[in-house]
C-alpha positions as CSV (number, residue, x, y, z in Angstrom):
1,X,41.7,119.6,56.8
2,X,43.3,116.0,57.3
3,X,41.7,113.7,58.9
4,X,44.1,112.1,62.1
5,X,44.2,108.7,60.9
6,X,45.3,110.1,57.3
7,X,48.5,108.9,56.1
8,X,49.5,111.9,54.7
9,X,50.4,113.3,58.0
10,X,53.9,111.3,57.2
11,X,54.9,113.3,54.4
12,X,54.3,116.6,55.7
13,X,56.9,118.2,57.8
14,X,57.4,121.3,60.3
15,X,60.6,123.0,61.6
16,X,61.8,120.0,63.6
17,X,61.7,117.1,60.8
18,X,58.6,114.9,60.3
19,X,54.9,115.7,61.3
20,X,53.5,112.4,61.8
21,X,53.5,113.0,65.4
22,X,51.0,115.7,65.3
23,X,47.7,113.4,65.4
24,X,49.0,111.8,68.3
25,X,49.4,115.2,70.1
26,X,46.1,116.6,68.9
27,X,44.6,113.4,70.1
28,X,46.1,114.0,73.8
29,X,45.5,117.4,73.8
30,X,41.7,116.9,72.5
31,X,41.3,113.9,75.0
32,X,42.1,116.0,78.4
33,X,39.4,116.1,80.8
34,X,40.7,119.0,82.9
35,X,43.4,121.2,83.0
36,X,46.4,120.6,80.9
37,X,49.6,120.0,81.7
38,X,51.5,122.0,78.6
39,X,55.3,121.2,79.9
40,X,54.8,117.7,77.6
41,X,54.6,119.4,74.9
42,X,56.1,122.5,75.5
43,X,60.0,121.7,75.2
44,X,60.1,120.3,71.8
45,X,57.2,122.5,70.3
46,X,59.6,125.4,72.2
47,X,62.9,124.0,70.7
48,X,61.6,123.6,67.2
49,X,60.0,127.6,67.6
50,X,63.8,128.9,68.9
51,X,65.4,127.1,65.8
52,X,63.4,128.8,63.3
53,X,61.4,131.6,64.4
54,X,63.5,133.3,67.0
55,X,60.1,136.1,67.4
56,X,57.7,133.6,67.9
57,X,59.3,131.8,71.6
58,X,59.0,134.3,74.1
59,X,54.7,133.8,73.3
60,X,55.1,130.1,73.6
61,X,57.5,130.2,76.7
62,X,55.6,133.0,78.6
63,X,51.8,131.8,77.7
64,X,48.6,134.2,79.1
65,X,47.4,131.9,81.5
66,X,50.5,131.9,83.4
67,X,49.6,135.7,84.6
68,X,46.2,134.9,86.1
C-alpha cells in the first residue's frame, strides 16, 4: 500500500488521467465525522466509470443506501 504523502501517487494514473488526487479524497473521506455527502465525489468518479467501464455505473449511480 502507498502511504498518502507518497509521491508516487503522481505517477500512477486511473481512467480519467492522473491519480494524485486520490490522497486528498481518501483524506476527506477518512476525515468525516458523520454521514457523508457522496455527490462531491460522485460526478467525476461517475464520469470517469461511464468512460471506461460502461457495466460498472449503474452500481455507482444507484448506491445501496439509497433504498433504505
Amino acid at each position: 500500500m502507498i502511504a498518502l504523502d507518497d509521491p508516487r501517487w503522481e505517477r500512477l494514473s486511473h481512467a480519467y488521467g492522473s491519480a494524485a488526487d486520490i490522497p486528498e479524497l481518501l483524506r476527506q473521506l477518512a476525515g468525516a465525522t458523520g454521514p457523508i455527502d457522496v455527490l462531491p465525489f460522485s460526478p467525476p468518479l461517475i464520469s470517469r466509470v461511464r468512460g471506461y467501464h460502461r457495466a460498472l455505473a449503474g452500481g455507482v449511480v444507484q448506491p445501496a443506501w439509497q433504498h433504505r
